[in-house]
N, C-alpha and C positions, 0 to 999 in steps of 0.2 A: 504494500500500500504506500503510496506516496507520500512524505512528508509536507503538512501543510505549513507554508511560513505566512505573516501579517507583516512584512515590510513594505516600503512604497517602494524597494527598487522590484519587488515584482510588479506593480503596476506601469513599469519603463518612466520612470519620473512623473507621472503624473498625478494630479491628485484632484479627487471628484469632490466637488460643494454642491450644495443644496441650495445656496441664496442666490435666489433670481438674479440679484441686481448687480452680480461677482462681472467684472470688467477684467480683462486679460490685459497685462501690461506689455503690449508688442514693443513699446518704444523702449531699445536697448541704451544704456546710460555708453555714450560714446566719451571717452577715458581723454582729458584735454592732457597735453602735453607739458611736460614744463619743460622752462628757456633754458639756453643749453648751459649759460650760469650757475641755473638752480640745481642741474644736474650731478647726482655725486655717483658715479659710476666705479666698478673694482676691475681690474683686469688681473687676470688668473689666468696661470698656465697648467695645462692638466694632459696627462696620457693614460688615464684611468677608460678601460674598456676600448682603447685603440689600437691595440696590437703594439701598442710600443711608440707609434709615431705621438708627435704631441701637439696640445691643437691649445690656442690662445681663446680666453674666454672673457667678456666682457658682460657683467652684472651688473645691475641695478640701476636699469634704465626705469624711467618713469612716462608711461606716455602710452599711444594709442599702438596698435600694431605698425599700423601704414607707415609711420615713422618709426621707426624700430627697425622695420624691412627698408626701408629707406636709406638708414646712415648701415646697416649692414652694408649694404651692396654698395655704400661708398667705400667703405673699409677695404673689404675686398679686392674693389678697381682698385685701388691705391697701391694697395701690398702685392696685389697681380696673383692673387691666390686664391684658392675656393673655399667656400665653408657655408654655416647655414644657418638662420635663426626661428631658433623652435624655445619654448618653455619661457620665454621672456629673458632669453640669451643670447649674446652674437658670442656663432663658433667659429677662429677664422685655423686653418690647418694651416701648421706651422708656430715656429718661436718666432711671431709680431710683436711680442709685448711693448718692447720699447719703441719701435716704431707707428705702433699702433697710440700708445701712451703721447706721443712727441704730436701725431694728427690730432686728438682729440681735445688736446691742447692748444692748440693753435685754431677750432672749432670754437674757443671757448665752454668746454665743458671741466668739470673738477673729477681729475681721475687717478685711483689708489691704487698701489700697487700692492697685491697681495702674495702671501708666499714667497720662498726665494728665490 
């Protein structure tokens, strides 16, 4: 016999009301960016789960995605190398740190260097 569970992830996220007058909130809160001043970013380098190669990591951007994938793919042109921004990370493959450190700087952004 099957195990009955009462979670809402059996319902796939949803959750059923009774009151008439329940309005669905479609309008998503769009994430305003801050100036690239207010911005306190960390760069980290990490070879955790890459086979050994080592890839440059840049946290704690504050902002909407579209800019985020924006100054990624400027990074990138810059350094002339690939990588990719998922999780609210820019991954860029390769030791950029410092030169990565030296552009954002000159952006106007404030950025830390983390680890050694």
């Amino acid at each position: 016999m099957a195990k009955k569970s009462n979670s809402l992830e059996d319902l796939g996220g949803f959750v059923f009301s009774t009151n008439k007058d329940f309005e669905f909130d479609t309008h998503s809160e769009i994430e305003e960016t801050l100036a690239n001043g207010k911005q306190r970013l960390e760069a980290h380098l990490d070879k955790k789960n890459r086979g050994g190669k080592v890839a440059t990591i840049i946290k704690g951007f504050q902002g909407n995605e579209e800019d985020l994938k924006t100054l990624g793919k400027m990074l990138k042109t810059k350094c002339g190398v690939g990588g990719a921004v998922k999780d609210n990370e820019i991954i860029i493959q390769g030791n950029f740190r410092d030169k990565i450190m030296e552009i954002l700087k000159n952006e106007g952004y404030t950025i830390k260097r983390i680890g050694g």
